[in-house]
VOGU-3710 file (C-alpha; in Angstrom, 3 decimals, decimal comma):
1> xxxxxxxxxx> 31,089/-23,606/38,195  29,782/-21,578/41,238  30,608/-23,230/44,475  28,538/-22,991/47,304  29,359/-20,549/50,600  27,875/-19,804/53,618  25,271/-16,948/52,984  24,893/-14,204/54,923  21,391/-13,934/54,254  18,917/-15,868/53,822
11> xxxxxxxxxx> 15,100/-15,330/52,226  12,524/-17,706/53,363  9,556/-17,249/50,316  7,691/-20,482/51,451  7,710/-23,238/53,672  10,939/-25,797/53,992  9,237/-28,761/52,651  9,274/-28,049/48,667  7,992/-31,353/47,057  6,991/-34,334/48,711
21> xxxxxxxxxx> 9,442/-37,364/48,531  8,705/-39,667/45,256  12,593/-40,343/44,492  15,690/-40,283/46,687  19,147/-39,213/46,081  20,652/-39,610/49,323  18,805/-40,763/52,863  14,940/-39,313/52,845  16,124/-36,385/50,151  14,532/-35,421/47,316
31> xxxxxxxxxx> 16,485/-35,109/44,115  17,940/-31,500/42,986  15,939/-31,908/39,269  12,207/-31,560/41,386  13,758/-28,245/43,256  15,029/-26,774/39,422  11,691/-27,906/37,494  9,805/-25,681/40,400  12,551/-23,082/40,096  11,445/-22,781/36,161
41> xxxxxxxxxx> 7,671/-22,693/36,641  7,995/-19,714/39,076  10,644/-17,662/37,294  7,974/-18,362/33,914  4,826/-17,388/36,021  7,037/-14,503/37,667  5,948/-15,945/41,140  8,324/-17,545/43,357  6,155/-18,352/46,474  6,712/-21,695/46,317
51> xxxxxxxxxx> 11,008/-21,790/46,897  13,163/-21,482/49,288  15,583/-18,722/48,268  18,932/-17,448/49,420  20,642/-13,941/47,841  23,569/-12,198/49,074  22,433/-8,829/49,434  19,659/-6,973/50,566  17,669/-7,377/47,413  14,246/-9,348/47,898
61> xxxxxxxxxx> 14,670/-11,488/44,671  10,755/-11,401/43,987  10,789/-7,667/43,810  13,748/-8,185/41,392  12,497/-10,551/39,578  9,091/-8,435/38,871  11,254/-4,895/38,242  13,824/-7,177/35,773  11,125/-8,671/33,521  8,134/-6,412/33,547
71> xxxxxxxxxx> 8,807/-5,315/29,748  9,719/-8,831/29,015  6,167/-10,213/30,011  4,670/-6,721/28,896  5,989/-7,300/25,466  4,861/-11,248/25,571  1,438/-10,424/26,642  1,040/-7,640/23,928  2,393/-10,827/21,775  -0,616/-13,332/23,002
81> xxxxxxxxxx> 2,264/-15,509/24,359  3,764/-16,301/27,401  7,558/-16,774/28,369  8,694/-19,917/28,826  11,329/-20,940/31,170  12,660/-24,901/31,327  15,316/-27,171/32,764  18,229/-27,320/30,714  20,230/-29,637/33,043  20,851/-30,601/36,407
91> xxxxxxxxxx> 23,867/-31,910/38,275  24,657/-33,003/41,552  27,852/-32,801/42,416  29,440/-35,467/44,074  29,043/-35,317/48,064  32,262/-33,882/50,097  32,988/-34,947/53,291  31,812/-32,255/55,497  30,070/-30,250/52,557  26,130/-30,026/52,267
101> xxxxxxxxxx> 24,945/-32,073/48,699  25,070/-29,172/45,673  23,461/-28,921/42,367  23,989/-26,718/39,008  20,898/-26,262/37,513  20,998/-24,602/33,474  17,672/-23,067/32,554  16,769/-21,912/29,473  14,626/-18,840/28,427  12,491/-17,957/26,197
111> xxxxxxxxxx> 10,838/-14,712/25,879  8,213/-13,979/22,770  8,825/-10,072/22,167  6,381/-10,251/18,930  4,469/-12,265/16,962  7,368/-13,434/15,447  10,821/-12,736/17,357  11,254/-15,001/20,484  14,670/-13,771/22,577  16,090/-17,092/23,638
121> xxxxxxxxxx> 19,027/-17,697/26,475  20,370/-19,427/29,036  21,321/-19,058/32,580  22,903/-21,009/35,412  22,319/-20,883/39,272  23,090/-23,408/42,312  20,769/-25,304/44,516  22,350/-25,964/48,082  21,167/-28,293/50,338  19,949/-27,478/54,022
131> xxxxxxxxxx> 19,110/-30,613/56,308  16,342/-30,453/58,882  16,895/-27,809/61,997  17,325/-29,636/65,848  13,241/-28,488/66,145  11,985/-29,897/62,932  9,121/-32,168/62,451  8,989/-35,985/62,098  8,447/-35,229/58,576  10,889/-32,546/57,638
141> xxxxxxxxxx> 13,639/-34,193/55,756  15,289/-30,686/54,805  15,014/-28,825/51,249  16,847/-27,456/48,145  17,274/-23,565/48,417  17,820/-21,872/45,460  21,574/-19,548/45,295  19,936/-16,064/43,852  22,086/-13,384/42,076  20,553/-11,308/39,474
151> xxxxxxxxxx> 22,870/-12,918/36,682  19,849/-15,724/37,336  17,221/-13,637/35,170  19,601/-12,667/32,021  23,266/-13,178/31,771  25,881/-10,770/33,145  23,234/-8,646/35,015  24,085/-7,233/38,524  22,046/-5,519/41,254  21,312/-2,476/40,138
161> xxxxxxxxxx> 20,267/-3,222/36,052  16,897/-2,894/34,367  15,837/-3,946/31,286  14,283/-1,779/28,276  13,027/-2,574/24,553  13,431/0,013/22,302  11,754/-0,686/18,184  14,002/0,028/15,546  11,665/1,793/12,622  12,616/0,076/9,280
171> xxxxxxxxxx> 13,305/2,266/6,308  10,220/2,258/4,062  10,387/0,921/0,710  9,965/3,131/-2,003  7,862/3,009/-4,929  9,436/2,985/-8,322  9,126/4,023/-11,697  9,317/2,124/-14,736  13,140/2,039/-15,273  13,371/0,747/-11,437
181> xxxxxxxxxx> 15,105/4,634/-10,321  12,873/6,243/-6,906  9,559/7,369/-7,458  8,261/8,028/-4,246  11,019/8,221/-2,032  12,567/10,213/1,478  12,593/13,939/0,291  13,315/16,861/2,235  10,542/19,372/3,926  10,023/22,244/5,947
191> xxxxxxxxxx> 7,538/21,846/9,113  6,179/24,967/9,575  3,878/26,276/12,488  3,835/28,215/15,613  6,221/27,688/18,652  3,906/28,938/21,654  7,076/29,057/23,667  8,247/31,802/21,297  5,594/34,030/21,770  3,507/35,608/24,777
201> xxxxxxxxxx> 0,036/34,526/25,216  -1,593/37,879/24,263  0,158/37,083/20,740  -0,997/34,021/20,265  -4,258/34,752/18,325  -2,383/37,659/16,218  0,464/35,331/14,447  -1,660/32,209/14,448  -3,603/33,959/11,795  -0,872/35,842/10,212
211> xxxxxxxxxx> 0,357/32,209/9,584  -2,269/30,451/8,622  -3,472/33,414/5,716  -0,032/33,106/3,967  -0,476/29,293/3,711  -4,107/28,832/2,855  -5,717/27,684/5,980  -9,022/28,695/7,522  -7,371/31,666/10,708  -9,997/30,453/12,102
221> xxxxxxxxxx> -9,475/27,094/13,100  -6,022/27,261/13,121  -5,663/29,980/15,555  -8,213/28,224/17,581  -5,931/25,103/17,263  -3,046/27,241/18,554  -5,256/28,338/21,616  -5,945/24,759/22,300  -3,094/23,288/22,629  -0,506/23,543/25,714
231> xxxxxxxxxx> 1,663/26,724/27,187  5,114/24,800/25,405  3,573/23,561/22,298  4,457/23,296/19,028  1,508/23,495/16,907  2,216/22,321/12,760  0,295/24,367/9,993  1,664/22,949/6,740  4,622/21,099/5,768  6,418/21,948/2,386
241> xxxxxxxxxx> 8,906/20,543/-0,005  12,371/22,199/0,481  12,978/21,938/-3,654  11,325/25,637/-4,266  10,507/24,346/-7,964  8,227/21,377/-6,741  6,822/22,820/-3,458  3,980/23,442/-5,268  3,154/26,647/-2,757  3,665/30,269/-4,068
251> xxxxxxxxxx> 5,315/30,970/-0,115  8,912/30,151/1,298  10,061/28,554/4,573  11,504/31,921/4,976  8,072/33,769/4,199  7,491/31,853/6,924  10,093/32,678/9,429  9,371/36,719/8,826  6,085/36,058/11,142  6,613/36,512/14,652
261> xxxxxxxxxx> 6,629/32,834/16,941  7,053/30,593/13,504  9,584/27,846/13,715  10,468/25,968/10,635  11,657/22,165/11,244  13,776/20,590/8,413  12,633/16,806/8,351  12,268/14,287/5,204  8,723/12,732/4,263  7,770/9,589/1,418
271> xxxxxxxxxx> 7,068/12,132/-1,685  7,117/11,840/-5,313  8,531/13,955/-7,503  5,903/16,874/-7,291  3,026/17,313/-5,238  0,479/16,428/-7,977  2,254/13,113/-9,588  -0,460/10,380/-9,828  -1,398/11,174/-6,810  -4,681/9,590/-7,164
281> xxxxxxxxxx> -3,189/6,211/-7,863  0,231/6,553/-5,911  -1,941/7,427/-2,465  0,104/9,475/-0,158  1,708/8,328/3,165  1,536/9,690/6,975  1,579/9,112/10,638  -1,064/5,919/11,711  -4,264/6,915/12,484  -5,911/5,551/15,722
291> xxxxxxxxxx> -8,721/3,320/13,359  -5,159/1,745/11,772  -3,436/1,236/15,316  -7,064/-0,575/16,327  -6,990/-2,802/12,978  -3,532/-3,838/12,867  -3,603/-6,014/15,771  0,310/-4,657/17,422  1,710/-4,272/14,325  1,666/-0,769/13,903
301> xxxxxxxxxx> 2,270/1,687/16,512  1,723/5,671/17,397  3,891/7,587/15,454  4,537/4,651/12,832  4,460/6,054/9,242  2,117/4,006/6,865  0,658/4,169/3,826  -3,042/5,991/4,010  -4,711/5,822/0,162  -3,598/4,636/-3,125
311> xxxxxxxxxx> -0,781/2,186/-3,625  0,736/3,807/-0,799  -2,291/1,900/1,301  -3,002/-1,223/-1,037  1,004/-2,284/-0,544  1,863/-0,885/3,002  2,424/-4,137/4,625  5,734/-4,808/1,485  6,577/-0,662/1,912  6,320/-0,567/5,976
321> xxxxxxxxxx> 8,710/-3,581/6,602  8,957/-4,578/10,198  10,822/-2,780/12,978  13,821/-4,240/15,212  13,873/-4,918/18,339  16,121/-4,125/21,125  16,212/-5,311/24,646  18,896/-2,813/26,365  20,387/-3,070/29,534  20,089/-0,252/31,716
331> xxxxxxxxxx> 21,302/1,505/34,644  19,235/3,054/37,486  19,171/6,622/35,411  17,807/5,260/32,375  20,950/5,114/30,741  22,106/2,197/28,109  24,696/0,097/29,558  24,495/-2,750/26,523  22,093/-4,558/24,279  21,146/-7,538/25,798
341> xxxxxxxxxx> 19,003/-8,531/22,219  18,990/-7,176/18,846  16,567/-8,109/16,435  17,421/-6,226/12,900  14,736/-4,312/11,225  13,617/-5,745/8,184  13,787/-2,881/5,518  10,460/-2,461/3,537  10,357/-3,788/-0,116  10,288/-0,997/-2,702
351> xxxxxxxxxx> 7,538/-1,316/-4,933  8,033/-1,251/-8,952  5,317/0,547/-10,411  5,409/1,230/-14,842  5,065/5,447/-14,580  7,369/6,591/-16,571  8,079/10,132/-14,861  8,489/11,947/-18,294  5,392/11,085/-19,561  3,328/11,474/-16,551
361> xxxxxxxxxx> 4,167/14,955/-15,916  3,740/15,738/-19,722  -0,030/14,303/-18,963  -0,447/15,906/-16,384  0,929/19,398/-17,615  -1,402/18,433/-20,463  -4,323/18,454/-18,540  -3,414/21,554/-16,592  -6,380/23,697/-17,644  -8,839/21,621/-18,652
371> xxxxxxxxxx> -12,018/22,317/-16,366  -14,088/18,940/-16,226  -12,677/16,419/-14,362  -10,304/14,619/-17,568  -7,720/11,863/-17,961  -4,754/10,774/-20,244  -3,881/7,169/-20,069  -0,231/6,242/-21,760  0,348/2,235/-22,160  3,327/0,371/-23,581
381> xxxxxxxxxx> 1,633/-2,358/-26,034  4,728/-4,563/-26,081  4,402/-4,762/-22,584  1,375/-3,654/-20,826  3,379/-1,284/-19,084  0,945/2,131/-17,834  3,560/4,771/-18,126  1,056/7,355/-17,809  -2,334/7,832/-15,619  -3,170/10,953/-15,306
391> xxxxxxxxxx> -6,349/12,370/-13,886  -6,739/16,729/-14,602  -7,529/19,092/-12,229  -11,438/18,927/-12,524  -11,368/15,130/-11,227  -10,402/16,707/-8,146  -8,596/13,932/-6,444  -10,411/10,866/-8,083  -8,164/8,727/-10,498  -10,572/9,272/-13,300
401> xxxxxxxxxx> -7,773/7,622/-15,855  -8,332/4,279/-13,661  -11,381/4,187/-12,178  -13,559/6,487/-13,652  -17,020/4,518/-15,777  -18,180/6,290/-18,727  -19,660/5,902/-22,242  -16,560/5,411/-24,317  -19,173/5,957/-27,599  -17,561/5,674/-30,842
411> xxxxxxxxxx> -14,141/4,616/-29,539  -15,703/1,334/-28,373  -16,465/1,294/-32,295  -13,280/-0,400/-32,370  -14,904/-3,211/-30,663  -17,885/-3,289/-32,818  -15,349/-3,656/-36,180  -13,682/-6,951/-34,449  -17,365/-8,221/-33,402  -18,264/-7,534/-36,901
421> xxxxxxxxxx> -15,195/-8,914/-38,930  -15,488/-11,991/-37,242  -18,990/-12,083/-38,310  -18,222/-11,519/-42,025  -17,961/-7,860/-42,679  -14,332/-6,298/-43,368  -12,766/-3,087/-43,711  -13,347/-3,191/-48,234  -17,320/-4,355/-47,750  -20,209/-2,460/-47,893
431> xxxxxxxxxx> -22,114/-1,135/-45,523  -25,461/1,062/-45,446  -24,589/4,641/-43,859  -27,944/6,376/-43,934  -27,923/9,854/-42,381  -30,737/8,608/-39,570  -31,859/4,791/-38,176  -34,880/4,125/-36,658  -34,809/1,187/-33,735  -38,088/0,371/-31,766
441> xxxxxxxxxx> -39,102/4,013/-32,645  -35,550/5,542/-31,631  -33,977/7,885/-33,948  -30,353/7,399/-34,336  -27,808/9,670/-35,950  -24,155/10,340/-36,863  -22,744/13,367/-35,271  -23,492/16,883/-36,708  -21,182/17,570/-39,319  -20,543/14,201/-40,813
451> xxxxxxxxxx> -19,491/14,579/-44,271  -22,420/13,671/-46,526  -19,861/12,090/-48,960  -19,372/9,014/-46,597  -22,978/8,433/-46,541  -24,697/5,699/-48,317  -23,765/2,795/-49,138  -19,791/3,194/-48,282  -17,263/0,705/-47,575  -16,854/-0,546/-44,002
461> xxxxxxxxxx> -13,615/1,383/-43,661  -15,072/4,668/-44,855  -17,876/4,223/-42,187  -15,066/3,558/-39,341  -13,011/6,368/-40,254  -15,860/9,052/-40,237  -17,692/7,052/-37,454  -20,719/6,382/-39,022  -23,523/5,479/-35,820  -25,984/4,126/-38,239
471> xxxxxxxxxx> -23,617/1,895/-40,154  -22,336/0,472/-37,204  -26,074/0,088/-35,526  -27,298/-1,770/-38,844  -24,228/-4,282/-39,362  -25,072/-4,880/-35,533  -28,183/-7,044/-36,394  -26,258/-10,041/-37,376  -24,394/-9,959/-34,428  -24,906/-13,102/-32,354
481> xxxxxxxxxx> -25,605/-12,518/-28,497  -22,002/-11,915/-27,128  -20,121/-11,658/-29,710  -19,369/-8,057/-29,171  -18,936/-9,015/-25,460  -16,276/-11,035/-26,132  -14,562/-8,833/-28,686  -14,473/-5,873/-26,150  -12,466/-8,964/-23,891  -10,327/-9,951/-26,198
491> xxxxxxxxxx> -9,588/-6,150/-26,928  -8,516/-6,001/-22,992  -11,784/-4,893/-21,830  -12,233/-7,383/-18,784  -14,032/-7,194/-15,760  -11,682/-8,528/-13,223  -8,347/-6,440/-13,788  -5,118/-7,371/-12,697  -3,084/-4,115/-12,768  -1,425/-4,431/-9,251
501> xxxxxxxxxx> -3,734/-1,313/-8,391  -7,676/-0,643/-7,860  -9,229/-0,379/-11,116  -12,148/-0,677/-13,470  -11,388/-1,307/-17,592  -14,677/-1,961/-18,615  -18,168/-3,275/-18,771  -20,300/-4,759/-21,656  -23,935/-6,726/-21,042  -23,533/-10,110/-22,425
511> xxxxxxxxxx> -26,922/-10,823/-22,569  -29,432/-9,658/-25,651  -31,378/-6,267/-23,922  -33,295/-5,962/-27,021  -32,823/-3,941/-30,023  -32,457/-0,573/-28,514  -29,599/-1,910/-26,315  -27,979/-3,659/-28,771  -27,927/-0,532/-31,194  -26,789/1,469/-27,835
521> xxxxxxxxxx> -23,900/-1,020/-27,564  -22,608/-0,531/-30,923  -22,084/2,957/-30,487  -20,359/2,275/-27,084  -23,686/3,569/-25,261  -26,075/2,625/-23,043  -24,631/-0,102/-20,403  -21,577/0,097/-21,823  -19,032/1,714/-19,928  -15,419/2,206/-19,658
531> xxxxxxxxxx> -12,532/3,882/-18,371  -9,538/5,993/-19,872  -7,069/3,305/-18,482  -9,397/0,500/-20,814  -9,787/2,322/-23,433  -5,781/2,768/-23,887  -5,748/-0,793/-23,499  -8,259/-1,458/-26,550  -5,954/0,697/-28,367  -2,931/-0,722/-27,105
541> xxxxxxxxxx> -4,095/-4,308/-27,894  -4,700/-3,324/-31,788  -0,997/-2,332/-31,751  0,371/-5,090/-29,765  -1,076/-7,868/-32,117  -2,753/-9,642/-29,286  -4,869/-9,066/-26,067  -2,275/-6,722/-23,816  -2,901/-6,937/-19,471  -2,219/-3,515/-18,413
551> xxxxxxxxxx> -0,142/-3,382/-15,160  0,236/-0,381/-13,117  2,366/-2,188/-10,421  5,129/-4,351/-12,113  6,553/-6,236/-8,987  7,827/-5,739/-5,907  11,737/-5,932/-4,919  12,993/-7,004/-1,520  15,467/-4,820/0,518  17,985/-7,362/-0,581
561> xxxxxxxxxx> 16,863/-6,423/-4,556  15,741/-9,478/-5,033  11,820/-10,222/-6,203  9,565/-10,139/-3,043  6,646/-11,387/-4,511  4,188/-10,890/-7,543  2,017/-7,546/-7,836  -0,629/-8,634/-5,658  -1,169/-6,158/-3,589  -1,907/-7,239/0,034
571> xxxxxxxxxx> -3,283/-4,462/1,435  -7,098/-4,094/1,482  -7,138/-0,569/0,118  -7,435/-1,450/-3,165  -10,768/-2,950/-3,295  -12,232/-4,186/-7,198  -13,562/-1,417/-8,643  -15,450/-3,116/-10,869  -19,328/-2,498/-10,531  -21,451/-6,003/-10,557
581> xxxxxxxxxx> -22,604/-7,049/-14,771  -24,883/-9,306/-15,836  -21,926/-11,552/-16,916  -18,601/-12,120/-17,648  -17,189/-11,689/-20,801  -14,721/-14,219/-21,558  -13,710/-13,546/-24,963  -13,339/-15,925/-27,512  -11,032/-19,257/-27,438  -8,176/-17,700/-29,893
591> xxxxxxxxxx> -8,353/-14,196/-28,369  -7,308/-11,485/-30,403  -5,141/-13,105/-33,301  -2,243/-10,837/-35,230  -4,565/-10,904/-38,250  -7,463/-9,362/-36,961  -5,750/-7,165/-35,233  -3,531/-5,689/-38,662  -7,505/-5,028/-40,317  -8,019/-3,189/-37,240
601> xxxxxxxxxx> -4,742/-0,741/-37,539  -5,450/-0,384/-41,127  -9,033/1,001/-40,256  -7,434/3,024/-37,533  -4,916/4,877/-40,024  -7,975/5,572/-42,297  -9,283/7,868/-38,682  -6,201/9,863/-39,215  -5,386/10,055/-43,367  -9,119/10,489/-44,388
611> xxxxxxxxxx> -11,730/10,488/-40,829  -12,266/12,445/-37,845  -8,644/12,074/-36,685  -6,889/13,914/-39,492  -6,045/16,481/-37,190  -2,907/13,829/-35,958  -2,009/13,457/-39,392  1,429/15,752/-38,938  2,047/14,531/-35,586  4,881/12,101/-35,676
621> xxxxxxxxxx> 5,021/8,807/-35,336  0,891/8,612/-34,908  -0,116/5,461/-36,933  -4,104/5,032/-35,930  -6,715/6,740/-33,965  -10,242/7,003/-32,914  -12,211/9,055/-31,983  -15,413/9,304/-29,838  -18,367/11,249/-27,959  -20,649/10,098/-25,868
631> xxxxxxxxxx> -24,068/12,083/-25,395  -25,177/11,437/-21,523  -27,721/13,070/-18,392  -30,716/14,220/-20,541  -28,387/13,821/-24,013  -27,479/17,944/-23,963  -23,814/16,983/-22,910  -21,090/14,878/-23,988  -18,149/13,026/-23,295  -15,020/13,634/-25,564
641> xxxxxxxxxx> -12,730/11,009/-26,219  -9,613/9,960/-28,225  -7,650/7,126/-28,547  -4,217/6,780/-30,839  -1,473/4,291/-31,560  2,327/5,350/-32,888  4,812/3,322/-34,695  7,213/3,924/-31,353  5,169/1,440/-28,761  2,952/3,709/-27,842
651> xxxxxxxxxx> -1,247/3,462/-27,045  -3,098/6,681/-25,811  -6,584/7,968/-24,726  -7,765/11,138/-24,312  -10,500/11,631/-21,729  -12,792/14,433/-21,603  -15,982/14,057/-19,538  -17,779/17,604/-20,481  -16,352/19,045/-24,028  -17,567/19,502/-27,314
661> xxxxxxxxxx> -16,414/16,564/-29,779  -13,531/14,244/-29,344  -12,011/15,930/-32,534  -12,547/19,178/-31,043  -12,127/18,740/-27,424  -10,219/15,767/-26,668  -8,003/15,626/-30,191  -6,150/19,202/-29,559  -4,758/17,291/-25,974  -3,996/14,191/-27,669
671> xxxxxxx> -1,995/16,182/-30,304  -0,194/18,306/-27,635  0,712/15,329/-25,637  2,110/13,234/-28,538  4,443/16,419/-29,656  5,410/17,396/-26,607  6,928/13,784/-25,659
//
């Protein structure tokens, strides 16, 4: 316990008489607890006009007390707080002979750094008594003054110490692939651009666009960037991978280095395993932009690495974690002395997602050439698992496997046959297969070379397997209003996904548009539309027996490896893709049932021993398929689909969105992916 000594100087912030007299310790003096309660308002306010103070050096303790906790109340404003300082205790010591009263006064502090970490302490000073001068007033009774050493503001703090925070980033989680291994995770790079401080001005133009030629970017603009920027800058063109075999560049970091004022920086970015790996759905991560400093209310910072599209985006506030915090004590140079505070970083969450690297780059390699934007969709009926997503070259940038809304045509036929077994008709009856149908004055058609021997009066499985349009379109008659609605549902064509990701499965009106529409709708025309990813999970349904939920995301893991939370993402980058429909489809009260869904494998197999599919008939393990085209614009182009189940838990579609046929254009990918696994 500090004792009280003669000062040598003393600070006079405000007049002797602190309080006015409403309680009495001793003759005419106020107690010690009024003095301490003012003493904690004015070190919480940062003002300390209203107290008498005494220090024992030079310092002015109000010029102290400002320099000591300016990041303190900087860091509490940028909170929407304020600190809080209150009376711990108070004692007054017992009353020497020939001593002045004394008190010990414990205040405690509380300083809100963030919106959620609040740096809490205590601290202890002594209030001294000083009676009335020989010239004082009637009135003066004397006051408390307050004992000042800089240990008063934090603990173990002298004269000459500051106070810094420094954030701690968090690691960012990673995403994950189906098996739980990294995904998207820290993998090395190159930074490569020009060092102005390596080169003289007249030079600057000159290697700028040396640079910027062998990497692909407008000489131009770059060099103009390079002018631009300051005498000592450092001015980024690209950055690369440093694996040469997934750089997906045809230059090296030392290419680089050959040109004259190039400096190459090694440094680790969030990357997946090449530069083209789902990157549609993935997203791709990068410094905060200024719009996502604005938004985030504090929580994200300049130079703060967040996610920017794609699941990268959608779960950034799981991946980005939350920084630390550290309030250091410092010396007059700037130097750390101590940590005053430390408030751990909480590590982001990594974020399971169902790709199954393998397959995915097999899709995508797949899909390497084809012009028109394309898609291959790879699902896991047993559990809804999306192993593969992959959207070609042509869909330049767009996730056409998730989001992409088409005609599926006569793969939604797989649809129609559960619509029209529940309404009677099944795979061994007979149908009508004319080689035209006329509806309100439209002609319909099969597709040009249908064999003429499955025309007529056929059974229903014939018709499926050769993907006879006017079969299907006359059968359709005695469907009742929904019905096919709610068999596309209770295949896994829903409106409302829940994959963990942005997407769109499918739409199909629910209401009756008249003959044309529902003849349209049979055929997987007209308002119908779907994407690859629903498609594979109409297929992947049939194998699984039952209506399968496709999931893209399968959970995300704490830091510690434990769950975090459910696949939700809680971003809002990943917006429902789903355009508005005239209704939900809701499917029917049993759902897809085991039975219905062995008549629809048996028709399936029938598209690959004896339809349109027999192309897959050598291709291991492949069990059913169907196939479709989709005429669309003014009816002189098509959309090529495929879809195919194997015995080995696997459900595919094949996505073409200008080709020929979906036996011609979008079988010959289906049949290279499914060998080539």
């Amino acid at each position: 316990m500090r004792r009280r000594t003669t000062l040598p100087l003393t600070v006079l912030i405000a007049p002797a008489v602190l309080v006015t007299l409403t309680a009495c310790t001793g003759p005419d003096r106020p107690p010690a607890a009024d003095t301490a309660a003012a003493l904690a308002d004015g070190l919480a306010s940062g003002d300390l006009a209203a107290l008498t103070v005494t220090a024992t050096t030079s310092a002015i303790p109000q010029q102290v007390l400002d320099e000591v906790t300016e990041p303190l109340r900087a860091a509490a404003e940028e909170a929407g707080a304020a600190p809080a300082v209150e009376v711990a205790e108070v004692t007054e010591r017992p009353e020497a002979e020939g001593e002045e009263p004394a008190a010990d006064v414990t205040l405690a502090w509380s300083w809100p750094l963030d919106a959620e970490r609040t740096w809490e302490y205590t601290t202890s000073t002594e209030l001294g008594w000083v009676p009335p001068g020989e010239d004082a007033g009637p009135d003066d009774v004397g006051t408390w003054e307050v004992h000042w050493e800089p240990d008063l503001l934090v603990p173990e703090l002298v004269a000459t110490d500051r106070l810094e925070i420094e954030t701690v980033a968090p690691d960012r989680g990673d995403l994950l692939d189906v098996d739980g291994e990294p995904l998207v995770t820290e993998r090395d790079v190159w930074r490569i651009g020009i060092d102005k401080t390596r080169l003289d001005p007249p030079a600057y133009d000159e290697q700028s666009r040396a640079l910027a030629e062998l990497v692909g970017l407008d000489p131009d603009e770059y060099a103009a960037r390079v002018e631009a920027a300051g005498d000592k800058a450092y001015v980024e063109a690209i950055t690369i991978r440093k694996d040469r075999e997934t750089s997906g560049v045809d230059f090296t970091a030392g290419d680089a280095r050959t040109i004259r004022g190039v400096n190459v920086l090694a440094d680790t970015m969030e990357l997946a395993p090449t530069s083209t790996f789902a990157r549609p759905v993935l997203g791709r991560s990068g410094d905060a932009t200024a719009e996502i400093i604005e938004d985030s209310d504090g929580a994200i910072q300049a130079g703060d690495t967040v996610g920017l599209s794609g699941l990268q985006a959608a779960y950034d506030a799981e991946l980005r974690g939350a920084p630390g915090l550290v309030v250091n004590v410092v010396d007059t140079d700037g130097e750390v002395l101590r940590e005053a505070y430390r408030a751990e970083a909480v590590h982001g969450a990594d974020v399971a997602t169902a790709f199954d690297p393998a397959l995915q780059t097999l899709a995508e390699d797949v899909l390497s050439d084809v012009e028109p934007a394309s898609a291959l969709v790879a699902i896991r009926p047993s559990t809804g698992d999306v192993l593969a997503a992959a959207s070609g070259p042509g869909s330049e940038g767009w996730s056409t496997a998730t989001l992409g809304q088409y005609a599926p045509g006569s793969t939604f036929k797989v649809a129609g046959a559960l619509a029209l077994m529940r309404a009677g008709v099944f795979p061994e009856d007979t149908v009508s297969c004319p080689e035209t149908r006329t509806v309100d004055g439209r002609t319909y058609s099969n597709v040009p070379g249908y064999p003429a021997s499955a025309t007529g009066e056929v059974p229903f499985s014939t018709a499926f397997a050769h993907s006879c349009n006017t079969a299907f379109i006359g059968a359709g008659d005695a469907l009742e209003t929904g019905a096919l609605a709610d068999a596309a549902a209770d295949l896994g064509l829903v409106a409302e996904p829940s994959v963990g990701a942005a997407a769109f499965l499918g739409e199909v009106p629910t209401s009756d548009g008249g003959a044309t529409a529902r003849a349209e709708a049979m055929i997987g025309q007209g308002q119908v539309l779907a994407s690859p990813l629903g498609m594979a999970t109409v297929a992947a349904s049939v194998a699984a027996g039952e209506q399968v939920e496709p999931r893209i995301v399968r959970e995300v893991v704490a830091a510690d490896g434990g769950p975090s939370s459910s696949a939700a993402p809680s971003g809002s980058a990943s917006p429902s893709a789903s355009p508005s429909s005239a209704g939900e489809p809701a499917g029917t009260a049993d759902g897809l049932t085991e039975t219905e869904a062995a008549d629809l494998r048996d028709l399936m197999a029938g598209v690959v021993t004896d339809g349109s599919a027999s192309a897959l008939a050598d291709v291991p393990a492949v069990v059913g398929a169907k196939t479709g085209t989709a005429q669309y614009g003014d009816g002189s182009r098509q959309h090529a689909w495929m879809l195919a189940i194997t015995d080995d838990d696997l459900a595919v579609a094949v996505f073409v969105e200008d080709g020929e046929y979906g036996s011609t254009t979008a079988g010959p990918l289906m049949g290279s992916f499914l060998t080539g696994r």
